[in-house]
C-alpha positions in Angstrom: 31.1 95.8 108.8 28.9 96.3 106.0 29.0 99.4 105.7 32.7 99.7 104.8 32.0 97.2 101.7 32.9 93.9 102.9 30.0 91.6 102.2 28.9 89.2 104.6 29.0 85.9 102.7 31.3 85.3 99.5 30.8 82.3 97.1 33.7 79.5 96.5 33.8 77.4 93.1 36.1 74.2 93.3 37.6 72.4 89.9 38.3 68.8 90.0 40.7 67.5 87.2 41.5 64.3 86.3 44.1 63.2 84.5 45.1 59.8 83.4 47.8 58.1 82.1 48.2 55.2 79.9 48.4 52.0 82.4 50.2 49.9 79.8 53.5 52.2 79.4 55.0 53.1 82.9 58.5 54.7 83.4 60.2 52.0 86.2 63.5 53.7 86.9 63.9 51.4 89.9 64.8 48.7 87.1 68.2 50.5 86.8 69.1 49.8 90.5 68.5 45.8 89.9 71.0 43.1 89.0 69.7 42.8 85.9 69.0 46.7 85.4 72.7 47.2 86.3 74.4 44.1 83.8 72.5 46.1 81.2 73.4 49.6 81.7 77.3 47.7 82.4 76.9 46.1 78.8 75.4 49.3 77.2 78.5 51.1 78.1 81.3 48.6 77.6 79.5 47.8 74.2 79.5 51.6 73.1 83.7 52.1 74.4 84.4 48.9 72.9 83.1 49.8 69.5 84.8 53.1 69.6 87.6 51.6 70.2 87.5 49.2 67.2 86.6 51.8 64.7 90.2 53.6 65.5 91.4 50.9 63.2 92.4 51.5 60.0 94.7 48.5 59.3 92.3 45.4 59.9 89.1 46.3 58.4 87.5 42.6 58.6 88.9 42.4 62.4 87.6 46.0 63.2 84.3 45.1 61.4 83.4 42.2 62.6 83.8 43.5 66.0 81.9 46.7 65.1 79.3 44.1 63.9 79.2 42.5 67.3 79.4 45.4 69.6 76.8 47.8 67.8 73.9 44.6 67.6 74.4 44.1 71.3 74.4 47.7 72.0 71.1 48.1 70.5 69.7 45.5 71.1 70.5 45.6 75.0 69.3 49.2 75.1 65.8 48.1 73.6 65.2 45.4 76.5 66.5 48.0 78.6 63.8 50.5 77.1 61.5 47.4 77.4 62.1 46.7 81.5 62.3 50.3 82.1 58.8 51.0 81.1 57.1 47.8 82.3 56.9 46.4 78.8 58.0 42.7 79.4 55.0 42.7 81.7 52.6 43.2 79.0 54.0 41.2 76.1 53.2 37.7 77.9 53.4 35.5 74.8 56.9 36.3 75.3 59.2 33.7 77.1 61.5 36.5 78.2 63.4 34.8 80.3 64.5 32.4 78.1 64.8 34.9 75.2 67.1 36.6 76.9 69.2 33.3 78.2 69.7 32.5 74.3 70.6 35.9 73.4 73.0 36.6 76.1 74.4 32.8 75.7 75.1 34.0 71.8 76.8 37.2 72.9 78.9 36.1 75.4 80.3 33.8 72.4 80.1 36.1 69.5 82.0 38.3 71.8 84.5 35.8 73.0 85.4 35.3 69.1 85.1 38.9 68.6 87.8 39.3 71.5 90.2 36.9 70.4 90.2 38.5 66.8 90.9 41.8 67.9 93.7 40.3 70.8 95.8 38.8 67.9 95.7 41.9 66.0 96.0 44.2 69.2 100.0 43.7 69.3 100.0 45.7 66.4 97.3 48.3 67.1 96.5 49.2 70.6 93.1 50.4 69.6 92.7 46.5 68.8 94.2 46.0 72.4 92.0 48.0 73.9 88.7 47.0 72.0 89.6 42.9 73.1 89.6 43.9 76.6 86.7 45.5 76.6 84.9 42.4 74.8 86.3 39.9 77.3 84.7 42.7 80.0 81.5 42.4 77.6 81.8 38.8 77.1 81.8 38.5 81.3 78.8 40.3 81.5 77.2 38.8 79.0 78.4 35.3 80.4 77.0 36.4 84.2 73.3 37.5 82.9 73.2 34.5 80.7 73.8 32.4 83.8 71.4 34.5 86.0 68.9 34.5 83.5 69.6 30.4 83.1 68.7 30.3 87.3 65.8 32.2 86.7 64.4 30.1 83.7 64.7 27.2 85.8 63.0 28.4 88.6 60.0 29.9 86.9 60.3 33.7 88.0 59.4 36.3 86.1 61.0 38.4 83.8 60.4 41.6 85.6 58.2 41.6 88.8 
């Protein structure tokens, strides 16, 4: 065979790479399919409609606004925690007590919703945006309500934030 230019040994070079990533910020998206992960994507929604909904109002500036107030702060700052759980942040913050940072914050919300709701009910007969907007802070005031509770329970028992 070696006369028809096929050689009789060849040589093979083999590349390892390595590649790391940073250990301290991981993308979780299994957080989204947890009780918690799905309260907060719930919240981050609602919040968003119900704000939309309240801006439609021309009428009622300091109803409209102080729900605008109300909605937009949860909104962001639900979809930062979210950001936070999703890549494994909570973990490494330890001087934290999440659990019970986020008991208070949702125990506040549910409330500043509830009086946000009721402002925007008694001016909804006139406006329907206004109608609308209170449902969906009693819907955000729920949900705010339930991962306060949840959150409550796990304070108690001494879980962790995010496992």
């Amino acid at each position: 065979m070696q006369g028809q230019g096929f050689p009789d040994s060849h040589t093979t070079t083999t590349t390892t790479t390595t590649t790391r990533t940073a250990s301290w910020l991981v993308f979780d998206p299994s957080y989204l399919r947890t009780l918690p992960g799905i309260l907060k994507g719930a919240q981050i929604i609602i919040n968003l409609i119900g704000f939309i909904c309240s801006q439609l109002d021309y009428y009622f500036p300091s109803t409209s606004n102080w729900y605008g107030f109300v909605s937009m702060t949860a909104f962001w700052v639900t979809l930062v925690l979210l950001f936070f759980y999703l890549c494994r942040l909570i973990e490494r913050v330890k001087f934290v007590p999440w659990m019970l940072a986020e008991f208070v914050y949702c125990g506040v919300w549910a409330t500043l919703y509830f009086t946000a709701a009721i402002a925007a009910a008694v001016k909804g007969r006139y406006q329907e945006c206004l109608a609308a907007a209170a449902f969906f802070g009693f819907v955000a005031m729920f949900l705010y309500g339930a991962d306060a509770f949840f959150k409550y329970k796990g304070w108690k028992s001494g879980e962790p934030a995010q496992e």
